[in-house]
VEXDREN-2710 file (C-alpha; in Angstrom, 1 decimal):
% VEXDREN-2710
k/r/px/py/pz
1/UNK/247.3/195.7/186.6
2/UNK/244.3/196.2/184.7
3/UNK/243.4/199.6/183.1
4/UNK/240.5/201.8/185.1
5/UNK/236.6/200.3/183.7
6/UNK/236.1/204.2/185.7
7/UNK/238.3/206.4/184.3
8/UNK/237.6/204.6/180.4
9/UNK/233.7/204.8/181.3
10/UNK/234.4/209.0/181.7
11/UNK/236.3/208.9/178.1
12/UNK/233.5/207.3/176.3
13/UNK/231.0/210.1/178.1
14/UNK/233.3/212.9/177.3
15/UNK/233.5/212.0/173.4
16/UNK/230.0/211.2/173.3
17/UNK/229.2/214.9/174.9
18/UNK/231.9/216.1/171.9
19/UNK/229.7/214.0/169.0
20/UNK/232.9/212.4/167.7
21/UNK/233.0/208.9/166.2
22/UNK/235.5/206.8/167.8
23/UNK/236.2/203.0/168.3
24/UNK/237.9/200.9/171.3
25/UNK/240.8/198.7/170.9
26/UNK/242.2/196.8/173.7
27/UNK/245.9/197.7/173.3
28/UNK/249.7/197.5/175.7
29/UNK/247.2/195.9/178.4
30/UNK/245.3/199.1/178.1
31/UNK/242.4/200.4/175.9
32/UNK/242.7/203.0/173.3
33/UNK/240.2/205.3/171.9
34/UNK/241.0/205.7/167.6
35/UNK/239.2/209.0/166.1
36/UNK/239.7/208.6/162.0
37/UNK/241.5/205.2/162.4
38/UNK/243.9/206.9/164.6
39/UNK/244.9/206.4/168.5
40/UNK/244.0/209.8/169.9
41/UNK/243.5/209.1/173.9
42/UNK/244.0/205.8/175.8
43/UNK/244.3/204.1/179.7
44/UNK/246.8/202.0/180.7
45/UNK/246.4/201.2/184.4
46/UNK/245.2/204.3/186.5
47/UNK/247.3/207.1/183.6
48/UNK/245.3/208.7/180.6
49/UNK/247.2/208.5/177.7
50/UNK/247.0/211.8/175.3
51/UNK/248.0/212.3/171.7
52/UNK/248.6/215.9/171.7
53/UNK/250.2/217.8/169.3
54/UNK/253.9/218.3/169.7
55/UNK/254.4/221.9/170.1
56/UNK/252.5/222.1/173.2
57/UNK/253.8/219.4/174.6
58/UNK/256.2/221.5/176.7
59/UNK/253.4/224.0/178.0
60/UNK/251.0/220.6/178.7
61/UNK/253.9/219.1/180.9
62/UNK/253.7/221.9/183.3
63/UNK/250.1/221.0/184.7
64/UNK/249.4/218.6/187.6
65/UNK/249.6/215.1/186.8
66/UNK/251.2/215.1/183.5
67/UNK/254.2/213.5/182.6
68/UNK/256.0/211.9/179.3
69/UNK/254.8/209.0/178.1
70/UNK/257.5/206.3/178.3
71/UNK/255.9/202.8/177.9
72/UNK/258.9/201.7/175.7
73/UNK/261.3/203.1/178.5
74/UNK/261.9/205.5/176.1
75/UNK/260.0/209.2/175.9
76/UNK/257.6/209.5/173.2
77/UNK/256.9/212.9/171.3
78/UNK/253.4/214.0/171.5
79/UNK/252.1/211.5/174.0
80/UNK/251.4/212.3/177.7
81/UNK/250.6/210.3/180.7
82/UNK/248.3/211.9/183.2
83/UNK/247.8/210.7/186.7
84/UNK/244.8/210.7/187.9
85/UNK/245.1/214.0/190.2
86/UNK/245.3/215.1/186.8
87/UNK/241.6/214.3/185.1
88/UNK/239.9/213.7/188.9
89/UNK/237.6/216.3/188.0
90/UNK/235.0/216.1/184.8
91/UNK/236.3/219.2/183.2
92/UNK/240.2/218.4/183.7
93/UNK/239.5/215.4/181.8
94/UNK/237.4/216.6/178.9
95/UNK/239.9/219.5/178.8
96/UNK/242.6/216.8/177.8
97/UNK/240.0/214.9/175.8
98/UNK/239.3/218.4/173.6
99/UNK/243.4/218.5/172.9
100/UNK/243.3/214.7/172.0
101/UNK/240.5/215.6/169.6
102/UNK/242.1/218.8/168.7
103/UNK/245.3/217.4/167.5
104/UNK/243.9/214.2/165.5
105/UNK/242.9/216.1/162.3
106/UNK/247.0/216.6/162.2
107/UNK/247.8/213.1/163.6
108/UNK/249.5/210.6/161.5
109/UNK/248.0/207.3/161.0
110/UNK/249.7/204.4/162.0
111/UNK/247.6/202.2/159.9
112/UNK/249.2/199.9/157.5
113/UNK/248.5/200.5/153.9
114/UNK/247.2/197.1/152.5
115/UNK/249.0/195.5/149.2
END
């Protein structure tokens, strides 16, 4: 299934609103959004993908629509998928977007350093 044109059009709006700098990459048969080189929110089919930090991670998964992100069948610390009863309204999602965004100063990269 193809990721939602919708759901990344609303993305690109919300950073533009926030003035950050970010680039696309088509990735897991999804698109990611990298802030500083780094994957920092993301679709893949109808779910928003966050990179949030992982101390909150607990508090986060108590709101509607979020659950771990477990693309390799395994949990991943500090990412969330959200469904979308979860970013249906414009300030649920920039409210995720702002954590994303939040959290990337702190994020490693998982760039690899060149030889």
């Amino acid at each position: 299934m193809p990721y939602s044109e919708y759901l990344a059009d609303r993305v690109r709006s919300s950073l533009k609103e926030s003035r950050t700098s970010f680039e696309e990459k088509k990735m897991f048969g999804g698109i990611c959004f990298l802030v500083d080189e780094k994957m920092c929110v993301g679709i893949i089919n109808e779910d928003l993908m966050v990179r949030i930090d992982p101390e909150n991670q607990n508090e986060f998964l108590q709101e509607k629509g979020s659950r771990m992100m477990d693309f390799t069948k395994r949990s991943m610390k500090g990412y969330l998928y959200i469904a979308p009863e979860g970013v249906d309204m414009d300030d649920d999602l920039d409210k995720w977007v702002k954590r994303c965004l939040k959290f990337n100063p702190k994020a490693k990269s998982n760039k690899r350093k060149k030889k």
